[in-house]
C-alpha positions in Angstrom: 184.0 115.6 63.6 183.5 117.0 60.3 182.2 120.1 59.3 178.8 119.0 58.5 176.0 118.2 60.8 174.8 115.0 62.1 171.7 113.9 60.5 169.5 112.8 63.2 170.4 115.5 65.6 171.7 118.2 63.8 174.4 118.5 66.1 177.4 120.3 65.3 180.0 118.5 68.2 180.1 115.0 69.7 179.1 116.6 73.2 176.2 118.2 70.9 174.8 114.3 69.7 175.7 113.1 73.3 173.5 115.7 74.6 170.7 115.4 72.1 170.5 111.4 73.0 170.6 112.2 76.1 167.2 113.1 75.8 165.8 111.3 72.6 165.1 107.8 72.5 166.3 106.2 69.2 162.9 104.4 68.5 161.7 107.8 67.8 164.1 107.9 64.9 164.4 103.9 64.2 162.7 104.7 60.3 165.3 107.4 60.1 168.6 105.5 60.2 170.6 103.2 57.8 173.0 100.4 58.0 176.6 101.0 58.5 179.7 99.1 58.2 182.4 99.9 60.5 185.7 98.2 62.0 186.6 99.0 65.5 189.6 98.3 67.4 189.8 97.7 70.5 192.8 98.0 72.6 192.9 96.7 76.1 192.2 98.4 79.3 193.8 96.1 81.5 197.4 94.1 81.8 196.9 90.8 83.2 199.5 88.8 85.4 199.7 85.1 86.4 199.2 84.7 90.0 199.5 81.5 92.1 196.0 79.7 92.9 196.8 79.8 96.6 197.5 83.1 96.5 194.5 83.8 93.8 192.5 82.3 96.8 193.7 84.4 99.7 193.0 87.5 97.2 189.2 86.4 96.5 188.9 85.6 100.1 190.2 88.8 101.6 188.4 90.7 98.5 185.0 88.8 99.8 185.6 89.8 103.4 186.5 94.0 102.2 183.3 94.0 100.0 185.6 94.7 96.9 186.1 92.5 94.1 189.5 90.6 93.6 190.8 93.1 90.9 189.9 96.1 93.1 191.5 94.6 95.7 194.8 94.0 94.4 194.7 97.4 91.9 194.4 99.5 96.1 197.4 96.8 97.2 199.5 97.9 93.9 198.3 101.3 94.1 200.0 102.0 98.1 202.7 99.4 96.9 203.6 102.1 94.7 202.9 105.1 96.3 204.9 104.0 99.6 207.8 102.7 97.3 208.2 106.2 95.8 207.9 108.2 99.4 211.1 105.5 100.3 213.0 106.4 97.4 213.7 102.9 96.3 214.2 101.6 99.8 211.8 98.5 99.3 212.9 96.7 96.1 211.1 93.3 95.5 212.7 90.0 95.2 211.7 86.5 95.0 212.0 85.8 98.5 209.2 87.9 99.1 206.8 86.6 96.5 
C-alpha cells in the first residue's frame, strides 16, 4: 500500500480499510467516491480433470448420500489417496487397470 492514506477511511494498512468497512456501510460514503478503471487477473483456483460419466455419476451419487458435494467428495478421496500413498512409500502406484 503506499504511503499515503486511503481517502474514505483514512486507513494507513489494508487490515486498517478492511476493519473500517467492516463497520461502515458504503451508502454512507456513495457521494464520496469516483469511478475507476482497473484490470484484474484472475488466475484459477482449481485444476479440472475429465472423468468418465459413469463414474461422474457414482461420484454425485455417493456425494448426495455423504451430504458433501461432488468436488468435496473427490478432493477427501484424493486427499487420503495421497496421504496413504506417502505413509507406503510408493507401494501403491496407479495404473490403468485400476481406473
Amino acid at each position: 500500500m503506499k504511503k499515503n492514506r486511503s481517502s474514505i477511511s483514512k486507513a494507513r494498512s489494508y487490515r486498517e480499510i478492511g476493519e473500517f468497512w467492516d463497520e461502515h456501510s458504503l451508502s454512507d460514503y456513495w457521494g464520496k467516491t469516483r469511478k475507476v478503471k482497473l484490470d484484474v487477473v484472475l488466475e484459477p483456483e482449481v485444476t479440472y480433470y475429465p472423468v468418465a460419466k459413469d463414474l461422474s455419476d457414482e461420484i454425485r451419487s455417493e456425494a448426495r448420500k455423504q451430504g458433501v458435494s461432488s468436488d468435496t467428495l473427490v478432493n477427501i478421496w484424493l486427499k487420503e489417496r495421497i496421504k496413504g500413498n506417502k505413509s507406503k512409500r510408493g507401494k501403491l502406484r496407479p495404473s490403468a487397470s485400476n481406473i
